[in-house]
C-alpha positions in Angstrom: 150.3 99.2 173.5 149.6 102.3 171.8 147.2 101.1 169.6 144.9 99.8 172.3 145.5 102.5 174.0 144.3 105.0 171.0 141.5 102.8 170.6 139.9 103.3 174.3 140.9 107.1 173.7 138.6 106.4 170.5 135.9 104.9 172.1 135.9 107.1 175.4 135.9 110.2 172.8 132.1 108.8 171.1 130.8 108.6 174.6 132.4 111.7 176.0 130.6 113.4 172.1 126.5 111.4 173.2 127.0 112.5 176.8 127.7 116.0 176.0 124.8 115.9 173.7 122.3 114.3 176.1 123.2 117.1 178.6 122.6 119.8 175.8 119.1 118.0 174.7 117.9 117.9 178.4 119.5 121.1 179.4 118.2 122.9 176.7 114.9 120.6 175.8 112.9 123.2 174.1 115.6 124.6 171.9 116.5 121.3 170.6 113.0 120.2 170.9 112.3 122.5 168.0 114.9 120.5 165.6 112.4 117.3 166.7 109.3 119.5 165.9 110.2 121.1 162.7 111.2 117.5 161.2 108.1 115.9 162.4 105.5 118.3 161.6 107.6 118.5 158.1 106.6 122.5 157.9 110.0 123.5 156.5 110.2 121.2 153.7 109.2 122.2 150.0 105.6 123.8 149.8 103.3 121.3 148.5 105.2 118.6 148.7 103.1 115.2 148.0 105.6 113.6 151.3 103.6 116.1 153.8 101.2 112.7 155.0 104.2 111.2 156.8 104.0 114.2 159.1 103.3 114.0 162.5 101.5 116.7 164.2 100.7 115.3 167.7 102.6 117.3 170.4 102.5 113.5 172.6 103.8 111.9 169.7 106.5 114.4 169.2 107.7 114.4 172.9 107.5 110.8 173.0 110.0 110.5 169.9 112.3 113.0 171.1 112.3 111.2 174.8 113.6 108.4 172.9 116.0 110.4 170.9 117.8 111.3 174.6 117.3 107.5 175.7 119.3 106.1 173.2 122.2 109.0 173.0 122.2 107.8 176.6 122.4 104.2 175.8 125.5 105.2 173.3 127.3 107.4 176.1 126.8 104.3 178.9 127.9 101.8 176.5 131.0 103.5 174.8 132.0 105.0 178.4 131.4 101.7 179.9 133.1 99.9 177.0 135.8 102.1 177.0 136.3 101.3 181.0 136.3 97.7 180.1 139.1 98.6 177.2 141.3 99.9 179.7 140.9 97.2 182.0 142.2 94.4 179.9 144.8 96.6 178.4 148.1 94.9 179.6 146.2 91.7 179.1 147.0 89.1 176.3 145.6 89.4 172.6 142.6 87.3 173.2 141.4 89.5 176.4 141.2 92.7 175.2 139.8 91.4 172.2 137.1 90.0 174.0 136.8 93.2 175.9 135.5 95.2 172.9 132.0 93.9 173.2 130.5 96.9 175.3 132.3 99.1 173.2 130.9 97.3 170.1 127.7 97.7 170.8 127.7 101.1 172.0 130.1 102.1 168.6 127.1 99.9 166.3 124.0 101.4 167.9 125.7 104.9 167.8 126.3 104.6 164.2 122.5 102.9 163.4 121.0 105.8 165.7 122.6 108.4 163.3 122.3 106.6 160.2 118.2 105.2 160.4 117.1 107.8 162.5 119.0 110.7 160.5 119.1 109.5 157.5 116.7 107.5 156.9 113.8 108.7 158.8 114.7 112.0 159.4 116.6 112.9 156.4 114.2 110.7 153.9 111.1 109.6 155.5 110.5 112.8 156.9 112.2 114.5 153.6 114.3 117.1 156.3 116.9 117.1 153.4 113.8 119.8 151.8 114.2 122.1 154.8 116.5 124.8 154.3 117.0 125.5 158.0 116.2 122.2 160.0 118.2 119.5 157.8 120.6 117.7 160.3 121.7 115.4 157.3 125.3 116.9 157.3 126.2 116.6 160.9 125.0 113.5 161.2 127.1 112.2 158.5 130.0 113.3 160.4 129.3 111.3 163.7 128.2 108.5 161.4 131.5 108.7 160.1 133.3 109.3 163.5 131.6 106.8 164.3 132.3 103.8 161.8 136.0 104.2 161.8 136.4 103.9 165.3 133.8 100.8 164.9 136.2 99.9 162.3 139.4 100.2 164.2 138.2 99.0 166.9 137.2 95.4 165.5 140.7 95.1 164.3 142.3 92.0 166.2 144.7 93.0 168.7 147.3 90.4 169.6 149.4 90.0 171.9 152.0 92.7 173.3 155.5 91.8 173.3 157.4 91.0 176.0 159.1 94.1 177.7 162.4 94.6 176.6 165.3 93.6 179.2 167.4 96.6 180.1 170.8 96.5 179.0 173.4 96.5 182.0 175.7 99.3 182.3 179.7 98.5 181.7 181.5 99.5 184.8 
């Protein structure tokens, strides 16, 4: 039991970590708005870098890809939070239930991870060469969720069987 129950503690924790973020990112857009426009416009990064035509100056486009940013960390928080509810649901149920229960949480744990790895570190940290910029390089604390992030995913794929049976109690001598 206490291993399923650490692992929708696990899961609840990623989706309680995107839903504070979403919340920061809309209550404080233009603050974190900047991050968005510093990696996209690509004005931080080495002077004269040969990289600067992957930039992307439009405003619209800018918006646009940080609206998306706060759709998916929304997607991650619904679908860990929701996975997690589903985790909890099934667990006092046999092996093969709450193994079948990880689904939601599965998803919401693997597009977590893929939002922080390609959009991190591949675009943002590579395509859009933010590991250059001395002040707006997110490459570090997104390595951290990423790797938050995959050992839950990890743990959590692990196949749970069943629970033993609860232990009689032992009558008292009188």
């Amino acid at each position: 039991m206490a291993a399923r129950l650490s692992k929708v503690i696990l899961v609840a924790s990623i989706g309680l970590l995107a839903l504070i973020i979403v919340i920061n990112n809309v209550t404080d857009y233009d603050t974190n708005f900047q991050y968005v426009y510093h990696v996209l416009t690509m004005d931080t990064i080495f002077p004269n870098s040969p990289l600067t035509w992957r930039a992307i100056p439009s405003p619209m486009l800018q918006h646009l890809a940080y609206s998306l940013i706060i759709a998916t960390e929304t997607a991650i928080t619904g679908l860990c939070l929701a996975g997690a509810g589903r985790l909890l649901q099934a667990i006092s149920a046999p092996g093969v239930r709450f193994n079948q229960a990880k689904g939601i949480a599965i998803y919401g744990l693997t597009l977590a991870f893929v939002f922080w790895f390609v959009g991190f570190m591949v675009l943002g940290g590579e395509w859009f060469a933010m590991w250059q910029s001395p002040d707006w390089n997110g490459q570090q604390p997104a390595f951290r969720f990423i790797g938050c992030v995959g050992i839950v995913l990890l743990y959590l794929g692990l196949a749970d069987a069943d629970l033993p049976p609860p232990k009689e109690p032992k009558p008292h001598n009188q």
